[in-house]
BAKE-537909 format. One record per residue (C-alpha): residue in one letter; x negated, y negated, z negated. Coordinates in nm, 2 decimals, always signed. Layout:
{lomi A; {X; Y; Z}}
...
//
This chain:
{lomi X; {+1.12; +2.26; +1.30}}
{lomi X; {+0.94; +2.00; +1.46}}
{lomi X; {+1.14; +1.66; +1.54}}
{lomi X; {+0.89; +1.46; +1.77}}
{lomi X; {+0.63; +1.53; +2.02}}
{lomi X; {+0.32; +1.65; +1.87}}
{lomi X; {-0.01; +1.49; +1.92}}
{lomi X; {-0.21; +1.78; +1.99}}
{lomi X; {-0.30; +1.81; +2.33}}
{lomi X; {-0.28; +2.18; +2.42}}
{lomi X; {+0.10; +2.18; +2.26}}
{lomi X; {+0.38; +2.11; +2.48}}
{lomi X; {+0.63; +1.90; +2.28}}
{lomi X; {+0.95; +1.89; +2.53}}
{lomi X; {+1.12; +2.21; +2.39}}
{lomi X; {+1.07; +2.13; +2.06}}
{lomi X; {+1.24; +1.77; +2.13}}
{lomi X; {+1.52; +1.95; +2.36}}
{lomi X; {+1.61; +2.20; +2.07}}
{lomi X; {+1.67; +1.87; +1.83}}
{lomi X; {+1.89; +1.70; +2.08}}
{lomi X; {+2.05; +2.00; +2.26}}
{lomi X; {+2.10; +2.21; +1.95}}
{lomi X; {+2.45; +2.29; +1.78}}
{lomi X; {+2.47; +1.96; +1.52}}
{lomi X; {+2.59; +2.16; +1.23}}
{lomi X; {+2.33; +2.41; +1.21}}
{lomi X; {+2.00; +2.15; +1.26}}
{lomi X; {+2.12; +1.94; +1.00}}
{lomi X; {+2.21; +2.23; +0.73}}
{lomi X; {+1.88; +2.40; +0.81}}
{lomi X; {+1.69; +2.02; +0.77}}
{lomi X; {+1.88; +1.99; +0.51}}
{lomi X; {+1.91; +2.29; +0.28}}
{lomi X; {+1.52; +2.22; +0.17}}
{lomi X; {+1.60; +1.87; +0.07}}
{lomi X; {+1.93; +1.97; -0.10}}
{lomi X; {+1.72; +2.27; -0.34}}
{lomi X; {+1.44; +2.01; -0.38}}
{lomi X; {+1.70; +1.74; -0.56}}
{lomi X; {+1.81; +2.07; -0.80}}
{lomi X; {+1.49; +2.12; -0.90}}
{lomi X; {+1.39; +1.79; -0.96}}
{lomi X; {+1.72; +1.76; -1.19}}
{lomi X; {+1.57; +2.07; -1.36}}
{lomi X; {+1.25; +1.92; -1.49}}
{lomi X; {+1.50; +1.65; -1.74}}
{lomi X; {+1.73; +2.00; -1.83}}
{lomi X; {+1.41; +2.20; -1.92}}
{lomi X; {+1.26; +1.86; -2.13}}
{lomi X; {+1.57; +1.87; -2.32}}
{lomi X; {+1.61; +2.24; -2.35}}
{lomi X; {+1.25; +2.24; -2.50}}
{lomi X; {+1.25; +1.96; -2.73}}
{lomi X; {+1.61; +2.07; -2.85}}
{lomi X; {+1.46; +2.39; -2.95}}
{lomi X; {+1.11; +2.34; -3.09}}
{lomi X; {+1.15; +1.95; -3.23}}
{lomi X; {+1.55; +1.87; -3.34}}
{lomi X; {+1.78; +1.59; -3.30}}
{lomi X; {+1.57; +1.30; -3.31}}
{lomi X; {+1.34; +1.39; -3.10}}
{lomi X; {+1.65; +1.50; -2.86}}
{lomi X; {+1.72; +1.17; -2.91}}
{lomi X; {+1.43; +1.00; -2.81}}
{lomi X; {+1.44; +1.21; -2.48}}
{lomi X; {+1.78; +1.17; -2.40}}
{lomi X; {+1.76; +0.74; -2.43}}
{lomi X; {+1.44; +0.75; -2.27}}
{lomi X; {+1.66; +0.92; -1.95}}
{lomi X; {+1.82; +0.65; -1.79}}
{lomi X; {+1.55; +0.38; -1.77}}
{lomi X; {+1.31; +0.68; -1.64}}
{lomi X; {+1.59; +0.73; -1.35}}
{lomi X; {+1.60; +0.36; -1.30}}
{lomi X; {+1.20; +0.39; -1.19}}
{lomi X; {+1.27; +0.76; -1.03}}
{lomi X; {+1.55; +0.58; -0.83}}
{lomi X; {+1.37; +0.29; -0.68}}
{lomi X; {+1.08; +0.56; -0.61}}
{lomi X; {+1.32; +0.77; -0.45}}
{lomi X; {+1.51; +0.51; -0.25}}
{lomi X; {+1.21; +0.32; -0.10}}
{lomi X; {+1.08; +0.68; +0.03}}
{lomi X; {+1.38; +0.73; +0.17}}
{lomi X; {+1.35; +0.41; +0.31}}
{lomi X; {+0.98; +0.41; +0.45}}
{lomi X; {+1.06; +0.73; +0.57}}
{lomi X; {+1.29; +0.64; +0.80}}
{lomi X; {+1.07; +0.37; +0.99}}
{lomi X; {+0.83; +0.67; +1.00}}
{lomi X; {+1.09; +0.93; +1.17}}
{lomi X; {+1.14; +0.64; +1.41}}
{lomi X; {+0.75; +0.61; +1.49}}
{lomi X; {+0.74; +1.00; +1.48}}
{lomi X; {+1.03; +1.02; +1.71}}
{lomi X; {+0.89; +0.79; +1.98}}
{lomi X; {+0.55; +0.97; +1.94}}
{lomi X; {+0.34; +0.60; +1.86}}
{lomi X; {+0.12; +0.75; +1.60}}
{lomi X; {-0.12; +0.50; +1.61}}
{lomi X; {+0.11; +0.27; +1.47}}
{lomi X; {+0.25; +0.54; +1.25}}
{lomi X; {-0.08; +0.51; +1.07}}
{lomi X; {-0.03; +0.12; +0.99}}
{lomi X; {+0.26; +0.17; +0.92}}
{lomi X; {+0.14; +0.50; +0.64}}
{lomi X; {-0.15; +0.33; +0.55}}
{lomi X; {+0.05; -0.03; +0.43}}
{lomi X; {+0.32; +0.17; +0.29}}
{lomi X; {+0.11; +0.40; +0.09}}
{lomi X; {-0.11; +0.08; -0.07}}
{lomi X; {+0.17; -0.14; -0.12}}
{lomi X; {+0.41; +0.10; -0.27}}
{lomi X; {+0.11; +0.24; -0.52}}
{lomi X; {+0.03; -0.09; -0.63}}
{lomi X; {+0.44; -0.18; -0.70}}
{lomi X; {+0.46; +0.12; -0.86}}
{lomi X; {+0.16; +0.03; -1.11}}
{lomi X; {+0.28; -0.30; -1.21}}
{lomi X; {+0.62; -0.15; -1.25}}
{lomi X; {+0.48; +0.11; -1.47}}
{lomi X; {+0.34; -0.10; -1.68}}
{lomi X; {+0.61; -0.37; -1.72}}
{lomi X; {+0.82; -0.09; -1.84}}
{lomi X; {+0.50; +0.01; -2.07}}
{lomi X; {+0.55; -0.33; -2.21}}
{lomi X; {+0.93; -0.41; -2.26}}
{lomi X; {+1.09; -0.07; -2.31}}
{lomi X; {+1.07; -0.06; -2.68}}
{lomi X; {+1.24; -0.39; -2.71}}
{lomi X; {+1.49; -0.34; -2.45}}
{lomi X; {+1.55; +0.00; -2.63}}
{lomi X; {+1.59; -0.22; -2.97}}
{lomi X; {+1.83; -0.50; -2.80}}
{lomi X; {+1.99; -0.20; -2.74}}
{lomi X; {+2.06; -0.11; -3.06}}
{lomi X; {+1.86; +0.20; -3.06}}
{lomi X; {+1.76; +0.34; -3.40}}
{lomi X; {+1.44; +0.27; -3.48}}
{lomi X; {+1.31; +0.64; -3.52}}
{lomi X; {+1.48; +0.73; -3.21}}
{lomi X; {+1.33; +0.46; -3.02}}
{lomi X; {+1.00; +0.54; -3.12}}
{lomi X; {+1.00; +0.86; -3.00}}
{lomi X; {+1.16; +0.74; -2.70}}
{lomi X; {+0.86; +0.50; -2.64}}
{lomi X; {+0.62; +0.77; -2.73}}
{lomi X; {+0.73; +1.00; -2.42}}
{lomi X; {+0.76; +0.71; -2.20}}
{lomi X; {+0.46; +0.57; -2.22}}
{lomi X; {+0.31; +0.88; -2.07}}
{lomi X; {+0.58; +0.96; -1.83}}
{lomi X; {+0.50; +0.55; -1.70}}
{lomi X; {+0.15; +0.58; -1.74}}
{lomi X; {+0.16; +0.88; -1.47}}
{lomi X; {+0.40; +0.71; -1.25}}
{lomi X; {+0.23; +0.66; -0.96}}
{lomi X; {+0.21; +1.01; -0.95}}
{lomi X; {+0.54; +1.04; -0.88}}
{lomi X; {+0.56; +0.78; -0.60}}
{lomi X; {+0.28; +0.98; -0.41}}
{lomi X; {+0.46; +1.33; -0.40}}
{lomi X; {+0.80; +1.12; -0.30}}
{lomi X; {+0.59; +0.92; -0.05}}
{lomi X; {+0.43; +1.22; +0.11}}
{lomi X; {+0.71; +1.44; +0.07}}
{lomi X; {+0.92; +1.14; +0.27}}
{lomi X; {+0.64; +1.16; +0.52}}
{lomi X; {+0.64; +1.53; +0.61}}
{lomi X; {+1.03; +1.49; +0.63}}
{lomi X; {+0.99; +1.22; +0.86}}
{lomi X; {+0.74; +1.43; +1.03}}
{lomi X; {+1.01; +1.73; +1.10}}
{lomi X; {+0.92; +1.93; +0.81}}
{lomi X; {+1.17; +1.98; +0.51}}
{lomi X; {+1.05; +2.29; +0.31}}
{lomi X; {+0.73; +2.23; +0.22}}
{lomi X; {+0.80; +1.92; +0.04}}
{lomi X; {+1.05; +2.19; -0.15}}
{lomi X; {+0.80; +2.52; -0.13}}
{lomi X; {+0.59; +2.24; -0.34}}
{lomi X; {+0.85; +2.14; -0.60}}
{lomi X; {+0.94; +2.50; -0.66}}
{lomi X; {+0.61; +2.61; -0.76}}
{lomi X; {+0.54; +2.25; -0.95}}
{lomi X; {+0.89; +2.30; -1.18}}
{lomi X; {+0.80; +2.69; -1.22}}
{lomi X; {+0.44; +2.53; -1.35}}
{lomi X; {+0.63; +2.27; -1.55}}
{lomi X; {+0.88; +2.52; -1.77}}
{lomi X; {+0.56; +2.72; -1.85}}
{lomi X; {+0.42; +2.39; -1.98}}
{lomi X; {+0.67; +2.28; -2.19}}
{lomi X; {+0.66; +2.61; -2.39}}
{lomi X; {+0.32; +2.58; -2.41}}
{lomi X; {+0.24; +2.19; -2.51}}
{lomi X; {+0.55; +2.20; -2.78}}
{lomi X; {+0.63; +2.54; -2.84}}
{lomi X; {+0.23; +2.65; -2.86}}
{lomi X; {+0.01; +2.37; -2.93}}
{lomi X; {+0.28; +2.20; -3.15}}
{lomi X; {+0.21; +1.84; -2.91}}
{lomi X; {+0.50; +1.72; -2.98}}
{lomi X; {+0.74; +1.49; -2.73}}
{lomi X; {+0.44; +1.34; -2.57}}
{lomi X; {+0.36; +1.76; -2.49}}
{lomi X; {+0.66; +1.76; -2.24}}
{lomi X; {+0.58; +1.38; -2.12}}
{lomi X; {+0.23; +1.51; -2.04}}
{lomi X; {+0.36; +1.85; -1.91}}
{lomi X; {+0.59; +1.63; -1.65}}
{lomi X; {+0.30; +1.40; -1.55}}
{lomi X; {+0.08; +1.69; -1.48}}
{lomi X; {+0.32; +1.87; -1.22}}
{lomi X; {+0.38; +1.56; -1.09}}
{lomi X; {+0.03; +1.52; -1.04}}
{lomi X; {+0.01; +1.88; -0.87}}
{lomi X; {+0.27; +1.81; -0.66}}
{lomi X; {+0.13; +1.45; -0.51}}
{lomi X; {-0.24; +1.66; -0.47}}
{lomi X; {-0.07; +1.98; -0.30}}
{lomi X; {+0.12; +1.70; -0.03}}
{lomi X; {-0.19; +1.52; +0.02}}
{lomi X; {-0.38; +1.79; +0.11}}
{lomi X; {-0.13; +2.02; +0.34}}
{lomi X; {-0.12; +1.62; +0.54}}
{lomi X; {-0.53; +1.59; +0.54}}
{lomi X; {-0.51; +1.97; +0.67}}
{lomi X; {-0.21; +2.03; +0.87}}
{lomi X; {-0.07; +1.67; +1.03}}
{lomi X; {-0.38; +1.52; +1.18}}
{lomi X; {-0.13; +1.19; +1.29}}
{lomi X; {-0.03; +1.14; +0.91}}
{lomi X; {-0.40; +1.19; +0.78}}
{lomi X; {-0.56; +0.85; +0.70}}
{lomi X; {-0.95; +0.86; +0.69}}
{lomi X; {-1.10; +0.60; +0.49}}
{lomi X; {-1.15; +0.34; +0.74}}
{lomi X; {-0.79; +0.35; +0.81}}
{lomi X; {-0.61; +0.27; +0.50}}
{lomi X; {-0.58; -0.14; +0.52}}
{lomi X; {-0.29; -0.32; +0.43}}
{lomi X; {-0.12; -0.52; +0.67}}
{lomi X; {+0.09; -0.82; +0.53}}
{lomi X; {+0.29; -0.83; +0.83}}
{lomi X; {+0.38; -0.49; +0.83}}
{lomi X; {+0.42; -0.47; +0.47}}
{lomi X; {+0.70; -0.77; +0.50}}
{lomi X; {+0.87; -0.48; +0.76}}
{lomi X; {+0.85; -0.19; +0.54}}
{lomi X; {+1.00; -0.38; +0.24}}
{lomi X; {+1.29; -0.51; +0.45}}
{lomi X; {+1.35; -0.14; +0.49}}
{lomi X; {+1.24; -0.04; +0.13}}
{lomi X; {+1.40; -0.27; -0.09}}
{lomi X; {+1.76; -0.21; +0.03}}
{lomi X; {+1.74; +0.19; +0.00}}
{lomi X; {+1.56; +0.13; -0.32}}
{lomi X; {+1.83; -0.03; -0.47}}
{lomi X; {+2.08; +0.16; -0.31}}
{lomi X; {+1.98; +0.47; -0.52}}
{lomi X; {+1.93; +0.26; -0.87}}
{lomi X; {+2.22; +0.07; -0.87}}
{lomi X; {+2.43; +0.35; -1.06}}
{lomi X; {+2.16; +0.42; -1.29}}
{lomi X; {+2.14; +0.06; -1.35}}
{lomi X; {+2.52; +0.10; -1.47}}
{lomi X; {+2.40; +0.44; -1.67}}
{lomi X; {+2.19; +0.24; -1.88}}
{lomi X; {+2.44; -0.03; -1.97}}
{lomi X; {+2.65; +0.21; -2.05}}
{lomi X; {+2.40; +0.37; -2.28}}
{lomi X; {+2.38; +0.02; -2.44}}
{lomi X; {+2.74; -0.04; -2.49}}
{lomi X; {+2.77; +0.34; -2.63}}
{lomi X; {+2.50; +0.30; -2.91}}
{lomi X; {+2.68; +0.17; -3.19}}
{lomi X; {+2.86; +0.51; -3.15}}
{lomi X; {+2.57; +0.70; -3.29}}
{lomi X; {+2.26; +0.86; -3.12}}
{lomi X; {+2.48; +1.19; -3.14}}
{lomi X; {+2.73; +1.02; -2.85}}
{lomi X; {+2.44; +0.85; -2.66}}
{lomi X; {+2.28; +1.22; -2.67}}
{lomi X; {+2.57; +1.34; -2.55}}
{lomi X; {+2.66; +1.09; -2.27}}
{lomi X; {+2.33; +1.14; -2.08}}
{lomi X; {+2.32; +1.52; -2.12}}
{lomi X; {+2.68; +1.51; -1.89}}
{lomi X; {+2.50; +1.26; -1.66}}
{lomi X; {+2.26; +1.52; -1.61}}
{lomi X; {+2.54; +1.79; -1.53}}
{lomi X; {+2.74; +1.51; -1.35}}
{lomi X; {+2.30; +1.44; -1.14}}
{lomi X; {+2.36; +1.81; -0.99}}
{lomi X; {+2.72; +1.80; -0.80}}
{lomi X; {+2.55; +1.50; -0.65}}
{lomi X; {+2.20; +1.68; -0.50}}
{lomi X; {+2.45; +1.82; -0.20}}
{lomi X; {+2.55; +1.48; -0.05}}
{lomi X; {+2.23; +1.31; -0.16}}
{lomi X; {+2.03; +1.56; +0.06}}
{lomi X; {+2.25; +1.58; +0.33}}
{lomi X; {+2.29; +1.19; +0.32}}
{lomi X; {+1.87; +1.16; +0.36}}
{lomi X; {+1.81; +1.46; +0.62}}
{lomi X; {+2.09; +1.23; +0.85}}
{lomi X; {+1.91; +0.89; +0.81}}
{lomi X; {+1.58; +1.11; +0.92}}
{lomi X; {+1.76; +1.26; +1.18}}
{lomi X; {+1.92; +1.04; +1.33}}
{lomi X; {+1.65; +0.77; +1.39}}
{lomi X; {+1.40; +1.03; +1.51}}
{lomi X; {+1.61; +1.23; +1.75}}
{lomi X; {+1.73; +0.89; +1.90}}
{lomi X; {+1.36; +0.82; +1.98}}
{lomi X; {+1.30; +1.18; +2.10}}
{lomi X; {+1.57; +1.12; +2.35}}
{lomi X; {+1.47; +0.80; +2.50}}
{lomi X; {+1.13; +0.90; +2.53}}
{lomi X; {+1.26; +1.26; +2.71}}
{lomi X; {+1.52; +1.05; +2.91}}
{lomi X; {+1.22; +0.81; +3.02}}
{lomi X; {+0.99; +1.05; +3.15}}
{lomi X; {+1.28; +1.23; +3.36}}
{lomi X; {+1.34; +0.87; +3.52}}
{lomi X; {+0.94; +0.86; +3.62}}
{lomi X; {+0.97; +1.22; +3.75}}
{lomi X; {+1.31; +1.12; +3.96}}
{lomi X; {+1.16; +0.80; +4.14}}
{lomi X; {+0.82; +0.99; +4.25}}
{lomi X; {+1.12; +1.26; +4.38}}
{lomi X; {+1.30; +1.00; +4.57}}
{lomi X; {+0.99; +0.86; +4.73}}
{lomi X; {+0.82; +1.19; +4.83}}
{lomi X; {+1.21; +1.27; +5.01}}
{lomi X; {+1.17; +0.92; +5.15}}
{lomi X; {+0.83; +0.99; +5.30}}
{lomi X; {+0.95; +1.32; +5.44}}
{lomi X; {+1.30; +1.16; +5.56}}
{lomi X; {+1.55; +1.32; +5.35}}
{lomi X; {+1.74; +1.05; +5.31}}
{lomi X; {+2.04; +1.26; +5.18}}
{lomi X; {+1.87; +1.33; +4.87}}
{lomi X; {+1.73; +1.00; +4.82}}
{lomi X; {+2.06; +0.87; +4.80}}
{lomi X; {+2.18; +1.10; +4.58}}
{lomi X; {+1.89; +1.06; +4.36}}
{lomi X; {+1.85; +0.69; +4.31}}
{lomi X; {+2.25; +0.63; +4.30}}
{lomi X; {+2.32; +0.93; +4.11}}
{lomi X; {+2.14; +1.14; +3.86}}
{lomi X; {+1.88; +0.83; +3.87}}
{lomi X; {+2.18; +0.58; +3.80}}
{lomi X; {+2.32; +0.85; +3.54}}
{lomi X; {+1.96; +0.87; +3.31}}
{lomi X; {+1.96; +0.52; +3.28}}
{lomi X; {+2.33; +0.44; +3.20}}
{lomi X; {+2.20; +0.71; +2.90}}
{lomi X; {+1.83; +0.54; +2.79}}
{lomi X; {+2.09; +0.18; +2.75}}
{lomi X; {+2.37; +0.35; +2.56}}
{lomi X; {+2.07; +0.47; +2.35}}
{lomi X; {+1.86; +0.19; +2.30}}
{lomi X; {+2.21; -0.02; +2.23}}
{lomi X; {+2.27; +0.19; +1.93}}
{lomi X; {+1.91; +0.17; +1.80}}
{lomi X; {+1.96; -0.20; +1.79}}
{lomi X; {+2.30; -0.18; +1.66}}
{lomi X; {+2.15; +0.04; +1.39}}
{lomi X; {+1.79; -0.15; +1.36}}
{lomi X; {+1.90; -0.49; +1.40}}
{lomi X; {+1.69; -0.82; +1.46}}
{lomi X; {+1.44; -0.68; +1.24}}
{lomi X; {+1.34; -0.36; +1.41}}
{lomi X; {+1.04; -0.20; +1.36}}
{lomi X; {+1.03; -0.01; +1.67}}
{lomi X; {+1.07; -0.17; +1.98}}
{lomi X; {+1.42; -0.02; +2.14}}
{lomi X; {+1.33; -0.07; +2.50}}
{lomi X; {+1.10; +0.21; +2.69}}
{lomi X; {+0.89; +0.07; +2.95}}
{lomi X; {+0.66; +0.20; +3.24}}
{lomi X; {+0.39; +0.19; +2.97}}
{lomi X; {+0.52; +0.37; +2.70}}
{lomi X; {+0.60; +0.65; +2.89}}
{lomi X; {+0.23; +0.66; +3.06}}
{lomi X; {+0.10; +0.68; +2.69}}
{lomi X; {+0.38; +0.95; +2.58}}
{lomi X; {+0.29; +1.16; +2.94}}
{lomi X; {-0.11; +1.15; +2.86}}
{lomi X; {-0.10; +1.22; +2.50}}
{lomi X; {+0.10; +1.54; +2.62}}
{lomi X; {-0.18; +1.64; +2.88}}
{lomi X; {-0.49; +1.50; +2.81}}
{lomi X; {-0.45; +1.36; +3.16}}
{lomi X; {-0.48; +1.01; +3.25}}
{lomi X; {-0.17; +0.85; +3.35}}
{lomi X; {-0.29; +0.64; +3.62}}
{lomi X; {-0.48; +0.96; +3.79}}
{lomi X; {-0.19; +1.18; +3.79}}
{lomi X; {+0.05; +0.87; +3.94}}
{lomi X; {-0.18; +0.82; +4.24}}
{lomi X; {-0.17; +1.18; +4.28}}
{lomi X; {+0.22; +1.21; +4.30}}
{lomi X; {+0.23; +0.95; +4.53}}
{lomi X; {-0.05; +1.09; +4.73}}
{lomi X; {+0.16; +1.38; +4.76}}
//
């Protein structure tokens, strides 16, 4: 299901664009969503098969160690998961209006700044976990096997952040299930390991740590190479991956807030976890394993909630560059009836439908900037010239060549 018009020159974008905005609202946003929805499950599943494993092959401290090491894992996995969400939606805007040149600045800032966040990140919590763990009040043996998982599960952070990034970008992109068709085979892949690394090769905790980096790692390679072979506009050759502060100081504005958005109840989680330890590791074992039941009634809205925010941004663009174009086509109408003395219909369309297309393209452009704000990162006003670029993109034609030959007409 595509959401924007597509770059290549011999497809014709406007049905695909007309099927988003003229579609039955329920139905688009179930089958956007239902990919995102079974994606969140599965990702849920790769902590429930850790625990399983280790519960099985290792015993209760071990257990232990996992279930501790949870909630300052999620705290990372959140602010991964939020600023995706959030880059993503500056993307479905840029997808939306078809500007896929500066989609790529955009991509390319996004993709350097987030990796390098995401490494210091990693290794502050390399760094202070096992004394956070201790102010805690963690047992020692527990928190040493916590420390031992985390250290590789942080290690292989970034990771993470690239199949999230990528996966954010196909979304925005108007494709939902291969982002999922991905994780399916990449959590499939990760139960096998589990048994294998512990159960097998006896590797201990650090076997599942490593078995999670590793799918992780086949998931961010499988999304980075369906982009480089399948979306030309969200491919970045080498030349093109620069980092732009000023654009970077527009994608955090977006970033930061969804970022946080999604760790603020982990953040809560693992206070909790603190003020439940001098209950016994049993109890803090206990309390994250029905956070992880409690992580699965959530994946519904949390899917739903992110298929809307790429929705609704992207579609708004699709119909003010649609809406545009029909105002080009309506004013070369009006002045071939004008040359030909039809004044009827001249009237009819420049204080009519004429009147009527605008009246929509400022209804919509007033709820992008209600929704954007002073900050926007797409401009919400459609001029002569962005809908010459949108109309030769489409063709292959130039703009200025077809205009003189309506007029000519």
């Amino acid at each position: 299901m595509a959401l924007m018009p597509h770059p290549h020159p011999h497809h014709h974008p406007r049905g695909d664009g007309e099927a988003i905005l003229n579609g039955a609202p329920l139905p688009t946003l179930l089958t956007f969503a239902f990919p995102i929805i079974l994606g969140n499950i599965f990702q849920q599943l790769y902590n429930i098969v850790d625990a399983m494993v280790v519960g099985k092959f290792l015993g209760s401290i071990p257990l232990g160690g996992i279930s501790v090491a949870a909630p300052m894992m999620d705290i990372v996995n959140a602010l991964i998961l939020g600023a995706t969400i959030g880059i993503g939606v500056l993307a479905a805007q840029l997808c939306g209006a078809g500007d896929w040149r500066r989609l790529k600045v955009t991509h390319s800032t996004a993709l350097i700044g987030g990796t390098a966040i995401t490494a210091v990140v990693s290794v502050a919590c390399i760094l202070l976990g096992g004394p956070v763990l201790r102010a805690q009040g963690t047992e020692e043996a527990v928190c040493q096997q916590a420390m031992a998982y985390l250290r590789i599960i942080f290690g292989g952070m970034i990771f993470c952040y690239l199949y999230n990034y990528y996966a954010s970008m196909l979304r925005s992109y108007g494709n939902s299930r291969v982002p999922f068709v991905i994780l399916l085979v990449s959590s499939t892949l990760h139960a096998l390991l589990d048994v294998l690394l512990v159960g097998v090769l006896k590797m201990g905790i650090q076997g599942v740590a490593l078995s999670t980096v590793s799918c992780q790692l086949f998931s961010a390679v499988c999304c980075m190479v369906y982009v480089h072979k399948r979306c030309p506009p969200l491919a970045l050759k080498r030349e093109e991956l620069l980092f732009r502060p000023d654009e970077g100081k527009r994608v955090l504005a977006y970033a930061w807030a969804a970022a946080l958005q999604q760790a603020v109840v982990c953040i809560g989680r693992f206070l909790i976890q603190g003020m439940l330890s001098g209950l016994g590791t049993n109890t803090v074992t206990g309390y994250n394993m029905g956070m992880r039941a409690e992580a699965f009634l959530l994946c519904f809205a949390q899917g739903t909630a992110a298929a809307l925010a790429v929705l609704g941004y992207s579609t708004q663009e699709v119909s003010v560059a649609l809406k545009g174009i029909d105002v080009e086509n309506l004013k070369l109408e009006a002045e071939r009836a004008e040359r030909e003395g039809n004044y009827e219909r001249v009237a009819e369309i420049r204080y009519g439908r004429l009147k009527a297309l605008e009246n929509d393209i400022a209804a919509i452009q007033k709820q992008l900037h209600n929704a954007q704000g002073d900050d926007a990162m797409v401009r919400e006003e459609v001029t002569a010239d962005d809908i010459a670029e949108v109309v030769s993109r489409w063709t292959g034609i130039p703009v200025s060549r077809m205009m003189q030959s309506e007029r000519d007409k």
